[in-house]
N, C-alpha and C positions, 0 to 999 in steps of 0.2 A: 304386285304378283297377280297373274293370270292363273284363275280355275276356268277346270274344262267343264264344258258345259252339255246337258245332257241334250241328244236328240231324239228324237221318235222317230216314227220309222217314215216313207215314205206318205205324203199327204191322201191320197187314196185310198189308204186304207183307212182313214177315220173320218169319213165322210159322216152326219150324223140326218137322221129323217128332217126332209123341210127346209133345212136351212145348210146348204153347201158351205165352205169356207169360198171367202172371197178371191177373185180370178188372180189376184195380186200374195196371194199366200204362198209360204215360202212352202219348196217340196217338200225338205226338211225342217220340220219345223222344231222348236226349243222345246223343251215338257213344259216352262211358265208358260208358253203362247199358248199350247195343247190346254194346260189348266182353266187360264181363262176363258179360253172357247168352249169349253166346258161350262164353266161357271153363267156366261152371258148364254148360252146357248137354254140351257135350265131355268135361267128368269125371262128368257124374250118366247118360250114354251111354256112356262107356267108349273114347269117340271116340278112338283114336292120332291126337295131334296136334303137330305142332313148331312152333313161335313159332320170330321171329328167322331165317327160310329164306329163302331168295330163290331159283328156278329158274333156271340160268342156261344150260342146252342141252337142248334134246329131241330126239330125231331117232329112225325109224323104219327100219329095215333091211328091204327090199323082199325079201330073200332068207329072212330068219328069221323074216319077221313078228314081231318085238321090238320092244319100245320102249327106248333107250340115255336117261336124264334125270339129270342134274348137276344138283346144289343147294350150295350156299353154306348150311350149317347152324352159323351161329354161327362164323363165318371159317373153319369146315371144311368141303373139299371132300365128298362124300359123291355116289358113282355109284349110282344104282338100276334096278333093270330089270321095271319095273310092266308087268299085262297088259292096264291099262287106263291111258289118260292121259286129263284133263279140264282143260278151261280154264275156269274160272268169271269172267266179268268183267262182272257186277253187272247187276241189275234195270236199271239208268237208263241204264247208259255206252255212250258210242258206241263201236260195233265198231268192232275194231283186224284187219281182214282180214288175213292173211299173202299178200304176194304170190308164187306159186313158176309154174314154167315148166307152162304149158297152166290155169293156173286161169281165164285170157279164157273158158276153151272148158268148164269144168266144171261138168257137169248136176245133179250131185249134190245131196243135202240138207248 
């Protein structure tokens, strides 16, 4: 029995800094391929990276200007306090806005 298998989107769009995919890379490529070019791509860059995390608090401290971020690293809790936080949620996906008190009215980028 044949499962379907998933694909990504066109190759151009995940181009990553440094290091192109190879001239021989399929347009469409499989999400395993996408993984491991991910994976090789993060140890031939030196990338610190952790599999298996899930984010499960951020919050900003208006007095310290700090960032407080909890993660779930492999059923361990683990606090960090990064000077930068980033949300990455993909080329294609529909924003997931946070709602908080005064965003109706917020002019910002």
């Amino acid at each position: 029995m044949a499962f379907p298998v998933q694909v990504t989107g066109p190759v151009w769009y995940d181009h990553l800094l440094y290091l192109k995919f190879p001239v021989n890379w399929p347009i469409l490529a499989r999400e395993d391929q996408i993984a491991d070019w991910l994976e090789s791509h993060a140890k031939i860059m030196e990338i610190p990276y952790w599999s298996s995390t899930t984010a499960t608090s951020a919050s900003f401290d208006e007095l310290t200007k700090t960032w407080t971020v909890e993660v779930d690293r492999d059923q361990e809790k683990v606090t960090m306090y990064p000077i930068h936080h980033a949300m990455a949620t993909g080329m294609s996906g529909k924003p997931n806005i946070p709602r908080f008190p005064g965003s109706d009215v917020f002019k910002g980028e």
